[in-house]
N, C-alpha and C positions, 0 to 999 in steps of 0.2 A: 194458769200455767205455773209449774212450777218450777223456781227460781232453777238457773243452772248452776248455781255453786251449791244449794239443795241435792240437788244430784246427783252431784260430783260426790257430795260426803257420804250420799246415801250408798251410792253404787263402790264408788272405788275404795273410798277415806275407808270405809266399814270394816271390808272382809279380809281388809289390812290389819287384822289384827296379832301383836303378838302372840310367838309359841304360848308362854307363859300362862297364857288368860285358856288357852286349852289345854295346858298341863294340868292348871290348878283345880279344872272342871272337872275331868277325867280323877282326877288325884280324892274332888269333894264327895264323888260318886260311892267310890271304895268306901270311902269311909264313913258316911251319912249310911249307908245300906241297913245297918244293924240296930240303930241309932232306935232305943225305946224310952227316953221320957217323960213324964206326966207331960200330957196337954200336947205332944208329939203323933204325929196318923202313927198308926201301926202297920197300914203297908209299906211296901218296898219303895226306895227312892225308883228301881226298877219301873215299876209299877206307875207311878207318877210320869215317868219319863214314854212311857204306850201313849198314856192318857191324853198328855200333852201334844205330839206325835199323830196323835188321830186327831186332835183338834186345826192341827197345823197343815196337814194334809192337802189340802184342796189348794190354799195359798201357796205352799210349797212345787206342788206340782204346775202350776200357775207361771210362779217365778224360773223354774227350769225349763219352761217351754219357750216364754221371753227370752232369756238367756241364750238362748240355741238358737234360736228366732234372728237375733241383735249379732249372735257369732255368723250366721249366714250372710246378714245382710252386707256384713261389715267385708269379709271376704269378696263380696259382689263387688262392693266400692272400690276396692282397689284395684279394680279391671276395669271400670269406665273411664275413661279418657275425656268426653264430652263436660265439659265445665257444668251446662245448664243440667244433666244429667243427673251430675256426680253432686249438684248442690240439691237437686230434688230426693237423693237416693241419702243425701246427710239429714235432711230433712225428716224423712221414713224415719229413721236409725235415733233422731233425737226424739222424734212422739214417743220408741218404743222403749226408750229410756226414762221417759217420764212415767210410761204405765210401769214400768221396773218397779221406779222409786213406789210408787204408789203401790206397790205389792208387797215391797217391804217394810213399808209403812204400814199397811195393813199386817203383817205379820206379826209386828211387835206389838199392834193391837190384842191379838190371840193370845200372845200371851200375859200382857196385861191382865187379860179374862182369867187366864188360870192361875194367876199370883194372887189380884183379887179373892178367887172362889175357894183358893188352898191355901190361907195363912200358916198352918201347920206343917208347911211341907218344907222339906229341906231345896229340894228342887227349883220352890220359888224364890228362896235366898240365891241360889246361883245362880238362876235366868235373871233376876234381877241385879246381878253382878257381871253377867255380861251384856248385858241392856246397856247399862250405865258406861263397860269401858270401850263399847261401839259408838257412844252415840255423847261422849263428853263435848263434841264439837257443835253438839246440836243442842242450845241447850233449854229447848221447849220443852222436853221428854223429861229435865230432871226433876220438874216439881213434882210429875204423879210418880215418880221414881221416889223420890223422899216417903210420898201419901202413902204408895204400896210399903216400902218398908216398916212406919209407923204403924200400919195394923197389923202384922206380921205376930204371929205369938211370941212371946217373951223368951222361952225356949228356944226359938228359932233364931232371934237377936240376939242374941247371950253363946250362942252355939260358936265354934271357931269362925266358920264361912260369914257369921253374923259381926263377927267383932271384924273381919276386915273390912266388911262390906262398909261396915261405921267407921273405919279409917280410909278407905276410896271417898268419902262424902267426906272425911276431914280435909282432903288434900285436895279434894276437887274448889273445896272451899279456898284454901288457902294458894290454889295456884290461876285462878281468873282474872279478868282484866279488874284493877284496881286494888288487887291484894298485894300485901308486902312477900316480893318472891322467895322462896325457899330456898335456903342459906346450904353450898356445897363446897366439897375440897377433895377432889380429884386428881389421879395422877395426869400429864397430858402426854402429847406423843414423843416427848422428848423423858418420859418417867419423872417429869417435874411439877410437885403439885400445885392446883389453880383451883382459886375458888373466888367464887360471884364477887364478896364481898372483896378482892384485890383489884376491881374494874370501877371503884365507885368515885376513881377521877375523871371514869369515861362518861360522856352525855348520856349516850345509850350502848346496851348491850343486847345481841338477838343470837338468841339458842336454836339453833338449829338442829331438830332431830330428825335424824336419819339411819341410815345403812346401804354399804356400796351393792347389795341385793335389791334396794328399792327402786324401783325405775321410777317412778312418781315426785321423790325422793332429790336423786340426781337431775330432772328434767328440769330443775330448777335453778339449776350451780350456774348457768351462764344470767341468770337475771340477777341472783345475788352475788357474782362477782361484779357486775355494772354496779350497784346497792354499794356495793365495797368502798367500790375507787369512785365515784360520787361523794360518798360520807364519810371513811375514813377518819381523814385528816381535820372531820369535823368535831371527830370526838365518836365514830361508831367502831364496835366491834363486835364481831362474830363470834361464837363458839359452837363447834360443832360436835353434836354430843349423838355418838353412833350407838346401834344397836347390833354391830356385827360381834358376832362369836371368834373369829380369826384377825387375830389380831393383819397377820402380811396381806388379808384385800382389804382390809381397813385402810392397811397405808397406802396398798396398790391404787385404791379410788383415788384418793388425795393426791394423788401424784397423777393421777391420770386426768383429776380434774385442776389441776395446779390451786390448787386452797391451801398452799402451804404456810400464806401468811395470816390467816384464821387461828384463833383455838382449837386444838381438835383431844376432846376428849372419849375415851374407847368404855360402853358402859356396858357389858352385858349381862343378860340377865344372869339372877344366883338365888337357891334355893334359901343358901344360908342368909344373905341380907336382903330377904325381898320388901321387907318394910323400909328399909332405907333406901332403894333404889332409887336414882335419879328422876327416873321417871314415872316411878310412883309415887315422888314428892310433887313432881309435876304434871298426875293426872294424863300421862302419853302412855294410852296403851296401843295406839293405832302409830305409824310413819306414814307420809312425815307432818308435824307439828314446826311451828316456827314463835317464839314470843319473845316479844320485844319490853325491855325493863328500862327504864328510866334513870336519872343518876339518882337518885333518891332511894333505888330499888325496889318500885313500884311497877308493875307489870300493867301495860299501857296496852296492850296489843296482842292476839293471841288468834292465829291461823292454822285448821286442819287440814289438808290437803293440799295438793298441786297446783300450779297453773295461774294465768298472766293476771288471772281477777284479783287473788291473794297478794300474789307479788305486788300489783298496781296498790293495791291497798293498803300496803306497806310502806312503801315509797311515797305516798299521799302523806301518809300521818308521820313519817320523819322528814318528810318540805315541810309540812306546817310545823312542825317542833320545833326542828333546823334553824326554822323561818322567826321566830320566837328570839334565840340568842343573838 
């Protein structure tokens, strides 16, 4: 069986992915299209993208009929009233979530096969650039993520899509548990700037990304306000580092989830500094991400998704740290 925090990142954590990583895709297309050369395929990025596309086919169609399958069932559940019922019919709804996961497992398999079989293609730098920022929480997938890029033609590595792909794998480096966290200064919601390193009289600090659009996100604010007023005073602190575009439901969330005595910094995306972004220092291209850094500023803890597993597992590892002073 597979794990259900598995699941969760597969299913939900995933398709949460930033605009950005589909701008940049859409954006590689354009301009990969013409792209001749030495040691380069001579057909169309077009062309690559059929190939691929029919290869995917069968899983894809697979996964849209689940999907529909899992939207029916879930509709039904909410008209049963019957406890033994409604727990038999949660039951149904969690297998057909596991065949889910297992389809888009299997998907990312397929294209493995065609990164594998087309070193040359510009196509396979980009599916393996959005491999990589779906699946950073998962992180079995990134060693043949690494394998596929190393056999990649030289051409293909060397090319723009290639030099970032080799700074997503620098930052993914340097922002996992045990690395020294990536150094920031920010304005916050008062236009006053804040950076990591002005917290290093605190025990611990946990960044919390988000956006008042993510439901996922928000569903969390009443566990990490308890997390708050628990730790605090022990030396915890919060910063919440958003992904909204508008600044007033930036603030409207915050005020509507009372997080007003947090950090709250407003990051969104930008064409002009997207190598600096915060959160492509820290390897967040999915909401919401949570990681907790130490007074050291050593990055101890790092959470993709929603939900009471995360949270408990957070709250574990700052009672045993807590527990420590």
């Amino acid at each position: 069986m597979i794990p259900k925090r598995l699941i969760l990142l597969i299913i939900l954590f995933c398709p949460v992915v930033l605009a950005a990583q589909s701008s940049a895709k859409n954006n590689s297309s354009k301009k990969h299209a013409p792209e001749t050369k030495v040691g380069v395929k001579k057909h169309t990025y077009a062309d690559d993208e059929i190939m691929l596309a029919n290869m995917e086919k069968s899983v894809t169609l697979k996964i849209e009929s689940a999907k529909k399958l899992i939207n029916e069932k879930n509709n039904e559940l909410i008209k049963i009233s019957d406890s033994s019922a409604k727990n038999a019919a949660q039951q149904n709804i969690d297998s057909l979530n596991e065949v889910l996961a297992q389809l888009f497992t299997q998907l990312i398999t397929v294209e493995f096969d065609f990164i594998r079989n087309n070193p040359s293609s510009f196509l396979s730098i980009d599916r393996l650039s959005m491999i990589l920022s779906r699946n950073v929480e998962l992180p079995f997938y990134v060693d043949t993520i690494i394998t596929l890029y190393n056999h990649l033609n030289k051409n293909i590595q060397n090319s723009v899509s290639g030099r970032h792909f080799k700074l997503m794998l620098t930052n993914l480096n340097n922002s996992k548990v045990g690395s020294l966290a990536p150094q920031f200064t920010l304005n916050d919601i008062n236009n006053h700037p804040i950076s990591l390193s002005s917290f290093r009289s605190k025990e611990y600090v946990l960044l919390d990304f988000w956006a008042s659009w993510c439901v996922p996100c928000r569903s969390d604010i009443p566990r990490l306000k308890e997390i708050s007023k628990k730790y605090h005073q022990n030396g915890l602190e919060i910063i919440g580092i958003s992904k909204d575009d508008y600044s007033l439901l930036w603030k409207k969330a915050i005020a509507e989830d009372k997080t007003q005595n947090w950090g709250h910094i407003l990051a969104p995306f930008s064409k002009q500094n997207i190598d600096s972004l915060i959160t492509n220092k820290y390897s967040v291209y999915a909401i919401p991400v949570k990681i907790l850094i130490n007074k050291e500023g050593l990055i101890i803890g790092r959470w993709g998704g929603s939900g009471d597993e995360n949270m408990d597992e957070l709250e574990k590892l700052l009672d045993k740290n807590f527990g420590k002073n």
